[in-house]
C-alpha positions, 0 to 999 in steps of 0.5 A, a space after each residue: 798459471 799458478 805456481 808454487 816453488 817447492 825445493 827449487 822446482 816450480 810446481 803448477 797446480 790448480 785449486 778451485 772451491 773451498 772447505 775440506 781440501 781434496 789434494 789429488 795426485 796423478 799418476 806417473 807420467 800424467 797431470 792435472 788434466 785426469 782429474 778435470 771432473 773432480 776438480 769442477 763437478 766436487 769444488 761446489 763443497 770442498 776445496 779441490 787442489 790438483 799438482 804436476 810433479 816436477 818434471 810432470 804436465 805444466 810443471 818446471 822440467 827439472 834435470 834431477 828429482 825424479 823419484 817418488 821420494 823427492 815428489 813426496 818431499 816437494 808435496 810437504 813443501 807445496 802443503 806447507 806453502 798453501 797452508 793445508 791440514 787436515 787434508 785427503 789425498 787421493 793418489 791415483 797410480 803412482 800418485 798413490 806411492 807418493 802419498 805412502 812415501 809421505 806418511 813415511 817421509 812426514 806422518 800424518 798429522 795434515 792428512 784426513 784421509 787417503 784414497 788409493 785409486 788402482 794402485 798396488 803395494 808395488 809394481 815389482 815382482 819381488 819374491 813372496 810377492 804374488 802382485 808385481 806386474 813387471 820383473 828385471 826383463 820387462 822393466 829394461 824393455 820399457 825403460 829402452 821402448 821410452 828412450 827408442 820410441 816415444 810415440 809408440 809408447 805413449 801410444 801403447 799406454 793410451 790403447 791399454 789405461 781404458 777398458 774400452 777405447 777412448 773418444 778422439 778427445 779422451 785419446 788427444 788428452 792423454 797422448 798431450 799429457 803423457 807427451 809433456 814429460 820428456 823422455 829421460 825423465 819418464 825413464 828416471 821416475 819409471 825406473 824409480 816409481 817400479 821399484 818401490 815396495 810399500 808392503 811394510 809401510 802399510 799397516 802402519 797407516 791407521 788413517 782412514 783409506 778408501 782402496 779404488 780398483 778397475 775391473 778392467 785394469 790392463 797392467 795390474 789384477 783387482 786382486 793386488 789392489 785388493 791386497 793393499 785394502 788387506 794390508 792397510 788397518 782402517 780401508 774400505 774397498 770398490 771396485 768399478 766395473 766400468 773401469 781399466 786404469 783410468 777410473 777418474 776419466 772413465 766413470 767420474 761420476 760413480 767415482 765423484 760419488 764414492 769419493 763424496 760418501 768417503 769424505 763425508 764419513 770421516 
């Protein structure tokens, strides 16, 4: 399997096809495996990349690291590695922060483009901040619920990512996925991912964005990703009836075709 070493953490990845790279970012506590219809069915004309955080998926299970920080820190290393520029990151839930947390970290000189695929400015709800989904209370249950329960909670997060139930194969999927990052480490990079807050960074982000919402997303409205389309100065919005959280799974190929569109316009 593939690896590249980035600040000490021996990342997996996968990368298929050739011409503009696509860098696709997963969300918290998943991996490379939400994006199996992008990296096949777009690698006949782009060059489809997909990377496990450290901690995450096939990835080295490193005892420290795990902030949205540190993962936007080892994404410049693992582009500098691979020798991309001109790159579109397309950052699904958290992955999203980790490619705001980068522009703060690094600019944009590498970046193409940004796609944002269901993910809010922040998942906190701050004061004068109408989207956040979880608050001091909800957050120490969850962190405890991780470390009490890990069946229950994957199992939790399985039955509320889709708008409809998923196949037995789509559920097997997203249970072994989640399952590969251990519980402490869940609860670091949850704790961590829950209090960032990218409101200010935004509007500073002239590139290019397209802003993906699911209509039927369980933990967070259209509204607060519609919000981070407002805030961003160049964004384009879609929303995706057919969706909860897991718009790349639940209808690849609307997504693949939007993407495709998005890429070919900048």
């Amino acid at each position: 399997m593939p690896y590249e070493q980035c600040n000490g953490a021996d990342l997996y990845f996968e990368d298929e096809g050739s011409g503009t790279p696509l860098v696709f970012l997963p969300g918290v506590m998943t991996g490379v495996r939400f994006f199996t219809h992008q990296l096949g069915d777009l690698s006949d004309d782009y060059r489809t990349v997909a990377l496990d955080y450290r901690g995450h998926g096939r990835s080295e299970k490193t005892e420290t690291g795990h902030t949205v920080a540190q993962y936007a820190s080892d994404l410049d290393a693992f582009l500098d590695r691979r020798d991309f520029d001109d790159a579109v990151l397309v950052g699904w839930s958290m992955g999203a922060l980790v490619a705001w947390e980068y522009v703060g970290q690094f600019g944009t000189d590498r970046v193409r483009g940004f796609v944002d695929v269901d993910m809010s400015a922040s998942a906190f709800q701050w004061d004068y901040y109408d989207h956040g989904r979880s608050d001091l209370a909800r957050l120490t249950e969850t962190l405890e619920f991780v470390q009490t329960d890990h069946a229950a909670f994957i199992e939790g997060l399985v039955e509320a990512a889709f708008a409809e139930p998923p196949s037995p194969e789509t559920r097997a999927l997203v249970f072994d996925e989640v399952s590969r990052t251990p519980p402490p480490i869940k609860s670091a990079i949850l704790f961590d991912y829950t209090m960032r807050d990218y409101r200010d960074v935004l509007p500073d982000i002239e590139t290019p964005t397209l802003v993906c919402a699911g209509a039927d997303e369980k933990w967070r409205t259209v509204a607060a990703v519609r919000d981070v389309a407002d805030r961003l100065p160049n964004a384009e919005f879609e929303l995706f009836e057919e969706s909860g959280h897991c718009i790349t799974v639940e209808e690849p190929e609307r997504f693949n075709r939007r993407l495709r569109e998005f890429v070919e316009s900048l």
